[in-house]
Structures are given as structure tokens and as C-alpha cells.
C-alpha positions in Angstrom: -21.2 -1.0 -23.0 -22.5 -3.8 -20.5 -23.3 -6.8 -20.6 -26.6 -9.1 -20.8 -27.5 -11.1 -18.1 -27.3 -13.9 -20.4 -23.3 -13.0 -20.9 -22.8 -11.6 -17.2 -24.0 -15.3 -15.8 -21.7 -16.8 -18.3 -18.4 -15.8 -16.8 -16.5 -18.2 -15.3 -15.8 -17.6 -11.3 -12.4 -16.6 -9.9 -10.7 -17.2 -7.1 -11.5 -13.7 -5.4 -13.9 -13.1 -2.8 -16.2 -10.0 -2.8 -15.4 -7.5 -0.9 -13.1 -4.9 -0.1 -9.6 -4.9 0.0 -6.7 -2.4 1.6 -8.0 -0.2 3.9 -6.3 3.8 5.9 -3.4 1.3 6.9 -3.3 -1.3 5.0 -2.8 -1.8 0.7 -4.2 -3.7 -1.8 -2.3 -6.3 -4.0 -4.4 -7.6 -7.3 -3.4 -9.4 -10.0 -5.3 -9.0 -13.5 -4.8 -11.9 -15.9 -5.3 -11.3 -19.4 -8.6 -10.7 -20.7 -8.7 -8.2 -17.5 -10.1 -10.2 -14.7 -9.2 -9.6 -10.9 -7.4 -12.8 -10.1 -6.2 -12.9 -6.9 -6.6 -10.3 -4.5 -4.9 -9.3 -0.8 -4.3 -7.0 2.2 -1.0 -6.0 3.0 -0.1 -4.3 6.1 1.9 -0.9 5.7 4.7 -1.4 8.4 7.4 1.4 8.8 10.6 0.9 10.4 14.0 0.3 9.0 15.8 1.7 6.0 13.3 3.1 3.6 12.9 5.1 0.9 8.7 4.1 1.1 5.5 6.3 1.2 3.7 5.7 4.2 -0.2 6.7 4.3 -2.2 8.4 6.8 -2.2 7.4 9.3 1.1 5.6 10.1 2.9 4.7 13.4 6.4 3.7 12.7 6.5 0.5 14.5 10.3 1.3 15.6 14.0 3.3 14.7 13.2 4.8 10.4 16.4 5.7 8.4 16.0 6.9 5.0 18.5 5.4 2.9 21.1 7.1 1.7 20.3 9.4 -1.4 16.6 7.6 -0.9 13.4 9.6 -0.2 10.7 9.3 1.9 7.0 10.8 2.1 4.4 10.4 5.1 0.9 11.2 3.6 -1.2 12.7 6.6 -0.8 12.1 10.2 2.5 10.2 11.6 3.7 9.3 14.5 7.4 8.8 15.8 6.2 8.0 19.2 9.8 7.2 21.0 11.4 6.4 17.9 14.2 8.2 15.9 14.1 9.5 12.5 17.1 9.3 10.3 17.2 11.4 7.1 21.2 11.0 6.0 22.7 13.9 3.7 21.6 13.9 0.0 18.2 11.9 1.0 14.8 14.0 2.0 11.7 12.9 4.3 8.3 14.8 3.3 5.5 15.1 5.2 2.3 16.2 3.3 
């Protein structure tokens, strides 16, 4: 079910731009108010480095040193690179790479 054009030009605008948001590197933050309109949208930059227990899409460059916290899991979705930094998966946690 759609609607008229009628009904379509009677919606009030928002405050989101059209477009595209999020992106290979990069997610999308929305928020939805009630009746099911996009409200606000963003881009957020994926950064890895520090303790995580994150998911981390393709591709991904940790951006320094990654430790995955302690009974914490991490998973790397597609290419990743370490470059010259370390990786730090402590007993009783798990890194994936998929």
C-alpha cells in the first residue's frame, strides 16, 4: 500500500538530507521517531584500536596496538590489516576472521 500524491506531498519534512549514509568503512546511525520516520541520520567512522570486543567490516586497518578484552570477542568481516601493529587475544577471549 502507497500513498497518493495528494498524501505523499502532505508529509511534513525532517531534518535528514537525501542521500546515502555509512559506507565499506564507515556505519550508519538513524533514529526513527514514532510514527516511523527517519529523523536524524549520520556517518560514523569504524576506527579499531584499543581494547575491544567490536566487529570490524571489510575492509579495516587497525589504526594502532588491538587487545580483545578479557573473556570479550572479536570478529573482522573481510580483509584486515595489522600493518605494524600487535594483536592481543588474552585467554578465555576469541578473534574471528571471516
Amino acid at each position: 500500500m502507497g500513498l497518493t500524491k495528494a498524501q505523499a506531498a502532505g508529509l511534513a519534512d525532517t531534518a535528514v538530507s537525501a542521500g546515502s549514509y555509512g559506507s565499506a568503512t564507515a556505519i550508519p546511525a538513524i533514529t526513527v521517531d514514532a510514527q516511523g520516520r527517519i529523523t536524524a541520520a549520520s556517518t560514523n567512522a569504524i576506527s579499531a584500536g584499543g581494547e575491544t570486543d567490536s566487529i570490524f567490516q571489510n575492509p579495516a586497518t587497525a589504526t594502532g596496538n588491538i587487545t580483545v578484552g578479557t573473556n570479550k570477542n572479536g570478529l573482522v568481516a573481510g580483509p584486515f590489516s595489522m600493518a605494524t601493529y600487535t594483536l592481543t587475544v588474552p585467554s578465555g577471549s576469541t578473534f574471528t576472521v571471516v
